[in-house]
C-alpha positions in Angstrom: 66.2 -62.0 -108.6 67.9 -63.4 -105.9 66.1 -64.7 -102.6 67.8 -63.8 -98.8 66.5 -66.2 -96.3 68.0 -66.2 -93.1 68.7 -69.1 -90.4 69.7 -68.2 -86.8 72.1 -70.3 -85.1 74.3 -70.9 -82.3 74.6 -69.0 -78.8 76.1 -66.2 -81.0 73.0 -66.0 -82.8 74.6 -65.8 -86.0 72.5 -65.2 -89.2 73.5 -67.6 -92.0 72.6 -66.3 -95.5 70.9 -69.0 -98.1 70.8 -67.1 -101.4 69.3 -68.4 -104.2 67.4 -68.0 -107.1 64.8 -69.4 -110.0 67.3 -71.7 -111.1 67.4 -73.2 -107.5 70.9 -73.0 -107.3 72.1 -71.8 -104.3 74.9 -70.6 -101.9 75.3 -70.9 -98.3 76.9 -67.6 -96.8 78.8 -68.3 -93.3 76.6 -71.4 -92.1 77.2 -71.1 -88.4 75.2 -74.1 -87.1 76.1 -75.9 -84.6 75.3 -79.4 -83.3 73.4 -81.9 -85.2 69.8 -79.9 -84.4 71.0 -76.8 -86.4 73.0 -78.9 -89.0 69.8 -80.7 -89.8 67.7 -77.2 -89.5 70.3 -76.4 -92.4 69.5 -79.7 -94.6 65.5 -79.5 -93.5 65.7 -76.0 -95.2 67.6 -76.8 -98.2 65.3 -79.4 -99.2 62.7 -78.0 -98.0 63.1 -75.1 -100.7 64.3 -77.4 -103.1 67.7 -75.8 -103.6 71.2 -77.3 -105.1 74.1 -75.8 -103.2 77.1 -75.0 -105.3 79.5 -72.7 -103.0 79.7 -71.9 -99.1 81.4 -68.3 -98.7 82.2 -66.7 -95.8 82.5 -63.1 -94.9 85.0 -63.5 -92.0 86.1 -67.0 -90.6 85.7 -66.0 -86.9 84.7 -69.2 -85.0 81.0 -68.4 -84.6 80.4 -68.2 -88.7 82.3 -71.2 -89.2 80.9 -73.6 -86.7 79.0 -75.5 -89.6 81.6 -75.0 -92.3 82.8 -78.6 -92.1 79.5 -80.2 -91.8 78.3 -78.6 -94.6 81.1 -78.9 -96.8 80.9 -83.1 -96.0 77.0 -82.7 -96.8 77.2 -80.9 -100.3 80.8 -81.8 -101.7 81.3 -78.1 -102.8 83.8 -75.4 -102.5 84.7 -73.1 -99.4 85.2 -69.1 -100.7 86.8 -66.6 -98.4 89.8 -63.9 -98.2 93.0 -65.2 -98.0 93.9 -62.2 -94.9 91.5 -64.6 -92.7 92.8 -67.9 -93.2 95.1 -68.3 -89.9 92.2 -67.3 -87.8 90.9 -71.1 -88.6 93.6 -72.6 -87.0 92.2 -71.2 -83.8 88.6 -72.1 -83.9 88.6 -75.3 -81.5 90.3 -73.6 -78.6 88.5 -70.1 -78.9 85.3 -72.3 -79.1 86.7 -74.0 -75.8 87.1 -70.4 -74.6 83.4 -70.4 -74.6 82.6 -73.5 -73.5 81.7 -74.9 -76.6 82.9 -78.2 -77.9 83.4 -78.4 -81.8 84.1 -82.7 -83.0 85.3 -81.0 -86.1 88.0 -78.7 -87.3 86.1 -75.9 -89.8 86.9 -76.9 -93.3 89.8 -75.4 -95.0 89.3 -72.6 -98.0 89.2 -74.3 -101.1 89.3 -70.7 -103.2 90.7 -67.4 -102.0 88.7 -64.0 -102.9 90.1 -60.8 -104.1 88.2 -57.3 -103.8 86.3 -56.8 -106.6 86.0 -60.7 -107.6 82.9 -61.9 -108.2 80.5 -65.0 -107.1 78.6 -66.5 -109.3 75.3 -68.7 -109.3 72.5 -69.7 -111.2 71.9 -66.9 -113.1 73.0 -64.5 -110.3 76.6 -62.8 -109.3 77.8 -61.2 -106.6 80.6 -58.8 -106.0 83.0 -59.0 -103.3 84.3 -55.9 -101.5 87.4 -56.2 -99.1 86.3 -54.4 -95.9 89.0 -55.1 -93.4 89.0 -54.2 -90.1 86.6 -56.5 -88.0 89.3 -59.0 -89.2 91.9 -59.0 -92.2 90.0 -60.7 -94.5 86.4 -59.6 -94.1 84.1 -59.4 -97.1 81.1 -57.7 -98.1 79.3 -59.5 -101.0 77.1 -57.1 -102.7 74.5 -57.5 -105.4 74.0 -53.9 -107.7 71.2 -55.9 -109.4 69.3 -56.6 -106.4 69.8 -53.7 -103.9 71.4 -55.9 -101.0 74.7 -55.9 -99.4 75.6 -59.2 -97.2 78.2 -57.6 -94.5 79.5 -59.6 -92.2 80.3 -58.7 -88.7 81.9 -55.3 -90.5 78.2 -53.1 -90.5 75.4 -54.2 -87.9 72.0 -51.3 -87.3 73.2 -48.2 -85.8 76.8 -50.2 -85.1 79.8 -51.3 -86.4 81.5 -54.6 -86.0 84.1 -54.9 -82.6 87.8 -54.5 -83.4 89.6 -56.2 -80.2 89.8 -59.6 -82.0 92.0 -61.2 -83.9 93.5 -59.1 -86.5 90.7 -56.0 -86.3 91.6 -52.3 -86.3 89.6 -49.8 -85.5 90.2 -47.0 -87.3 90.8 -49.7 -90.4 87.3 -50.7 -90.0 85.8 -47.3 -89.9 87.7 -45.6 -93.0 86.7 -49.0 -94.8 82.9 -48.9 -94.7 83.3 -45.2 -95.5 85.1 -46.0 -98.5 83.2 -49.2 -99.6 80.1 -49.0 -98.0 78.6 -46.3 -97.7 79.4 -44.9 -100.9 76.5 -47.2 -102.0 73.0 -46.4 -102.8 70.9 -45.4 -99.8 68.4 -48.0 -100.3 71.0 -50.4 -100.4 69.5 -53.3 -98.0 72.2 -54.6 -95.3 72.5 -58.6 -94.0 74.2 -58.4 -91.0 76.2 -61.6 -89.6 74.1 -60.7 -86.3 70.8 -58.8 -85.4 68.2 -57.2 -88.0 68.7 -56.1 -91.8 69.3 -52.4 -92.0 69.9 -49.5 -94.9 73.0 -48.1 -96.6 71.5 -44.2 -96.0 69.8 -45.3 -92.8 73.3 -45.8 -91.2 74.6 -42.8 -92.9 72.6 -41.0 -90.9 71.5 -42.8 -87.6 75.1 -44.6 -87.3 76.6 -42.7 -84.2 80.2 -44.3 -85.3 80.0 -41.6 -88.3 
């Protein structure tokens, strides 16, 4: 069984994913902490759990899930994961953090493996499959577990809304004919993880989601 734990960071309050499970192994998913008070929130919880991270993955790589990518990268030695279609938005991340008046000391780390739809994550004793949503941006990803009844979407599906599409690289009507085709053919009990705001349901967005 794999545990979803949840740390809100940032002005963006961004929810960054800690899966793990019984073997203690662990991944992070988007770790958007910024600043050395959220960067040790991150470490505090890791040990505090007693976990051993092996991957950091990201969904998207729009600035505000990446602010802690480099950090924790330097922290754990492991491997970034994301979508090849969202690598150029990295280059970016300093001067559209500027844009907000935030001040990054580090570049977000570089992607150390690229992800394919249909790829899979592994873990402990858990895996994960990745779905290519694009849309939001070029290169989002949904990572769902079948085992577990969870889906960890991104900035593509939020509760009764979708993710925005005037940034870098989104499309709207991309976005909405790919959560139709991946998404929400899933169970309806399917749990969401959104990158922002509270977990919702595959069939509760079927039906409450005013966007279909």
């Amino acid at each position: 069984m794999i545990n979803v734990d949840v740390l809100v960071f940032s002005p963006f309050q961004e929810n960054t994913y800690i899966l793990s499970d019984d073997t203690k192994e662990c991944i992070i998913v988007d770790p958007g902490c910024l600043g050395d008070e959220e960067n040790q929130a991150l470490v505090e919880f890791v040990d505090k759990k007693g976990l051993k991270p092996v991957k950091i993955i990201f969904t998207h790589l729009h600035l505000d899930h990446v602010f802690g990518s480099r950090f924790a990268k330097n922290q754990y030695g492991i491997p970034t994961v994301s979508h090849k279609g969202d690598e150029p938005v990295l280059a970016n991340t300093k001067s559209y953090a500027n844009m907000f008046g935030i001040t990054m000391n580090d570049d977000p780390a570089p992607i150390d493996i690229f992800i394919e739809d249909g790829d899979t994550v592994t873990f402990g004793n858990s895996t994960l499959k990745a779905l290519h949503v694009p849309g939001h941006s070029p290169g989002s990803i949904v990572y769902y577990s079948e085992a577990d009844g969870f889906c960890i979407a991104g900035d593509v599906l939020f509760r009764q809304s979708i993710g925005r599409t005037d940034l870098q690289g989104g499309d709207y009507g991309t976005l909405i004919t790919s959560i139709q085709k991946k998404l929400l053919v899933l169970p309806d009990d399917t749990k969401v993880y959104p990158g922002h705001g509270p977990a919702t349901t595959i069939g509760f967005e079927r039906e409450n989601n005013p966007y279909f």
